[in-house]
C-alpha positions in Angstrom: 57.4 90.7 113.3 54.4 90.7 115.6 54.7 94.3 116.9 52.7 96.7 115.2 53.6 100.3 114.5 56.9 102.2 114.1 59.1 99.8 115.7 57.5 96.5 113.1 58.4 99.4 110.4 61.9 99.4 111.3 62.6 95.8 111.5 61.1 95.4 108.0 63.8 98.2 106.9 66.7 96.9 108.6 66.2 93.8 107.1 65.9 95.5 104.2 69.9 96.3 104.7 69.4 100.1 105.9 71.2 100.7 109.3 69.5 102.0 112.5 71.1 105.4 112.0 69.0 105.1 108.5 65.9 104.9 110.3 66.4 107.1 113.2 64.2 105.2 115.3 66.5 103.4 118.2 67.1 105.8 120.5 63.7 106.8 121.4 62.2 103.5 121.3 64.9 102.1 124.3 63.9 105.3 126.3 60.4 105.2 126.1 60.2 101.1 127.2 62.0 97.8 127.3 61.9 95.9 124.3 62.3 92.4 124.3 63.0 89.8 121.6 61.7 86.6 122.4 61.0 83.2 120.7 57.9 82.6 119.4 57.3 79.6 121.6 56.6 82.1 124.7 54.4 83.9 123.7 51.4 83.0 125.7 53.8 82.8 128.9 55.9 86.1 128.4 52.9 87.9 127.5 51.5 87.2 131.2 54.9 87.8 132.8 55.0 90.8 130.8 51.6 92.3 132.7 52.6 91.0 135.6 56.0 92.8 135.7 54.6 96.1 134.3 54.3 98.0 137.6 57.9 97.6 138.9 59.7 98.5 135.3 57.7 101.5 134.5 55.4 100.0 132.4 54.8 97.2 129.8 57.4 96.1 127.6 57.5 95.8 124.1 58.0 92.4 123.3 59.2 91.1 119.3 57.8 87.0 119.0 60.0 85.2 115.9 61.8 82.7 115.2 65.2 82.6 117.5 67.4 83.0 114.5 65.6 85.3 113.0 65.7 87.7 115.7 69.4 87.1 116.9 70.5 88.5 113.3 68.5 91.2 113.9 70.4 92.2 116.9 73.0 91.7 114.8 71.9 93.7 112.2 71.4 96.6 115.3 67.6 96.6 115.8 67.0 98.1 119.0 66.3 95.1 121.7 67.1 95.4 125.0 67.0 92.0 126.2 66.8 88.4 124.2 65.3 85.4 125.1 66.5 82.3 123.3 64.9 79.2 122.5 68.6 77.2 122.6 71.7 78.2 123.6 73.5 78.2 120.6 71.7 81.7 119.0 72.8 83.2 122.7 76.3 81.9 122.3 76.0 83.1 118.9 75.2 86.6 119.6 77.7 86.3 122.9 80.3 85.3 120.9 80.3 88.7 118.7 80.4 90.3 122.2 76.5 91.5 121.6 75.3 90.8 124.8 76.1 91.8 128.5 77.5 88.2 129.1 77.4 88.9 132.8 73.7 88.9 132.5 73.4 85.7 130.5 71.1 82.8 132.3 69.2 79.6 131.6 66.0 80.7 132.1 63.7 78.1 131.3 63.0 74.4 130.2 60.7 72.4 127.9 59.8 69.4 126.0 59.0 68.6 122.5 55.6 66.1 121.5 54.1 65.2 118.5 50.7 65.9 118.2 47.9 65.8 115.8 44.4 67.5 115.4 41.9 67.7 117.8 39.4 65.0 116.1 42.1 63.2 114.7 42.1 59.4 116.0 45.4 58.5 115.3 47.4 57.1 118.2 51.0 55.8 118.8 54.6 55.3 120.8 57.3 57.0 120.9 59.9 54.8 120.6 62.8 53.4 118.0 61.7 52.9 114.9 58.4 53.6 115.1 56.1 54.0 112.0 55.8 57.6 111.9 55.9 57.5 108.2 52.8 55.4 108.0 50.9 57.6 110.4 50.9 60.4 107.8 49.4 58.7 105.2 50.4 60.5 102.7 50.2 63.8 104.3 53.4 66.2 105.6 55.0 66.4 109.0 54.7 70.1 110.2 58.0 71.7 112.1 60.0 74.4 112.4 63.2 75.0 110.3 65.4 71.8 110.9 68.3 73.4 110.1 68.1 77.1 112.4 65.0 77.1 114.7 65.7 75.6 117.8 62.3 73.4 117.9 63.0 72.0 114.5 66.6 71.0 115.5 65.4 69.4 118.7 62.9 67.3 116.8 65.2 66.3 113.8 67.7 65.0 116.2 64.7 63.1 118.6 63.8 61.7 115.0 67.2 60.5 114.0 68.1 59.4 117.5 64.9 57.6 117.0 65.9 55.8 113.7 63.0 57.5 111.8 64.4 60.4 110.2 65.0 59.4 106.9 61.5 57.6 106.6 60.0 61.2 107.1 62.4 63.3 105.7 61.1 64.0 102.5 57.6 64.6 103.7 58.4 67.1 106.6 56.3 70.7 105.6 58.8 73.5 107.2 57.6 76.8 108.6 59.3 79.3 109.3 58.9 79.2 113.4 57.1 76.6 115.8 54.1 78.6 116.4 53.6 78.1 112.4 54.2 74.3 112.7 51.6 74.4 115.4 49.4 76.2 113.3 49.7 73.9 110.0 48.3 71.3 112.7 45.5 73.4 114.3 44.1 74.2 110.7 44.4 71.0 109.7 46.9 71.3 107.1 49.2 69.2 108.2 47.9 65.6 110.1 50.6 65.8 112.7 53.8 68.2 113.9 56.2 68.1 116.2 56.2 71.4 118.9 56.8 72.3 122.4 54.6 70.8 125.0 53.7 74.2 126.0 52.5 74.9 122.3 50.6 71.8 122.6 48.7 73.2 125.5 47.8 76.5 124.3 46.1 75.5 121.7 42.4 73.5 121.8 42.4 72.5 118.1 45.7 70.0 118.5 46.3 66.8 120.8 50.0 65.4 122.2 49.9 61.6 121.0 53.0 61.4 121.7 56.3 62.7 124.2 59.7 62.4 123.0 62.1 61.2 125.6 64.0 63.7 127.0 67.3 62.1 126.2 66.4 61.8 122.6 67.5 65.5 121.9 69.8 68.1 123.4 68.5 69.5 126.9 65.8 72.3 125.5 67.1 75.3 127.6 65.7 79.2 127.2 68.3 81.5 127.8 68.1 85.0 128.4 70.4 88.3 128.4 70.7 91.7 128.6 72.1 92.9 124.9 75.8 95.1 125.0 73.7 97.9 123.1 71.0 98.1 125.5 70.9 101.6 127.1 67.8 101.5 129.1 67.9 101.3 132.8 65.0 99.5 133.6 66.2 96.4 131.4 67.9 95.4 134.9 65.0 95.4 136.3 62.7 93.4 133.8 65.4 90.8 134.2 65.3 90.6 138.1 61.1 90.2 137.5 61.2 87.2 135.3 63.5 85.9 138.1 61.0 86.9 140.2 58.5 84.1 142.0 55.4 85.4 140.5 57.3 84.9 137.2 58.1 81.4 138.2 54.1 80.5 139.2 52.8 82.1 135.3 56.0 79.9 133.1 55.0 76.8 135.1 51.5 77.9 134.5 51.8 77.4 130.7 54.4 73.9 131.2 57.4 75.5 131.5 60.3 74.4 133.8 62.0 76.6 135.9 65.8 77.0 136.1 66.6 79.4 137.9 65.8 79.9 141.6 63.2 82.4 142.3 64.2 85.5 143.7 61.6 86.8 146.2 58.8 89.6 145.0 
């Protein structure tokens, strides 16, 4: 988890199996400020939305980056969150499903796009399109992404690839990490000669390139929900949702690439 202090301590022990009663820490944590878990991917986006909605919710909140499966079992588990933003729909539906979140609260939030890319100085250049060499283009090296199997970016790219035709070609050479910021990462070191992220990844980071833009109907729709969570007991939560509705919310996600889904409501 990327939040320091007590609150990183209690994650690490309730995914060691103890219970938030165990730890004792939940209650004062919800009263003292909103805590969001978000996916990884908006981290440079939430953080400014975050400062920019501090003044009309009492303060900053407390926002938890990971992987969107990683925190939804979280919530599961009963960390103390008071609001989840989703990478996909299917970990909100997830956590819906078990009746974990205030469904009347649940919106699409936000849009995105997934591109391969490739270090900075790397020359390599291509096109997207059916059955192209992708395999070739690694030369021997690995094909960074997140989980294909449970982290929304890697799901969106292994179906783009196998839409594509090209999946199996790369299969055995793809180099998983454990959330998209860490595929981008395995790219922007150098690790890795190419990796499939969000756009908006892409862009907040000077040591990568996009080479590439997968076509949007190559892979589900890439939708960021967002919800209030059944446990949450802190009254400005409301409010910190009605801000990232907000227009100034709108101006700082379409700042960093995102699209917009929801109308603004006005400051």
């Amino acid at each position: 988890m990327a939040t320091p202090g007590t609150f990183g301590l209690w994650v690490i022990r309730a995914l060691a199996g103890l219970t938030a009663a165990a730890v004792g820490l939940a209650p004062s944590i919800a009263q003292e400020t909103v805590t969001v878990f978000a996916a990884a991917s908006l981290k440079n986006a939430l953080d400014d939305v975050n400062a920019a909605c501090a003044a009309s919710v009492g303060g900053a909140a407390t926002i938890s980056y990971a992987a969107s499966p990683a925190l939804a079992r979280q919530i599961e588990q009963g960390a103390p969150a008071d609001i989840f933003v989703s990478a996909d729909l299917d970990w909100m539906d997830w956590l819906s499903g078990r009746n974990l979140t205030r469904k009347e609260t649940e919106a699409q939030l936000l849009g995105n796009r997934i591109v391969l890319i490739a270090p900075a100085g790397s020359a390599v250049e291509t096109r997207i399109e059916p059955g192209f060499d992708l395999a070739g283009m690694l030369a021997g090296g690995r094909l960074a992404m997140a989980n294909v199997d449970a982290v929304p970016a890697g799901k969106y790219g292994k179906a783009a690839l196998q839409h594509l035709g090209v999946w199996e070609s790369v299969e055995g050479k793809v180099a998983q990490a454990e959330n998209v910021r860490a595929a981008l990462a395995l790219v922007s070191t150098g690790e890795a000669p190419l990796g499939i992220v969000y756009k908006t990844d892409a862009a907040a980071d000077p040591d990568v390139r996009i080479i590439g833009l997968f076509p949007a109907d190559s892979h589900p729709p890439i939708v960021y929900p967002v919800a209030q969570l059944a446990a949450s007991k802190n009254d400005e939560a409301g409010a910190f949702l009605e801000c990232l509705g907000s227009s100034r919310a709108k101006e700082l996600f379409e700042k960093q690439g995102f699209t917009v889904l929801t109308p603004p409501a006005s400051n």
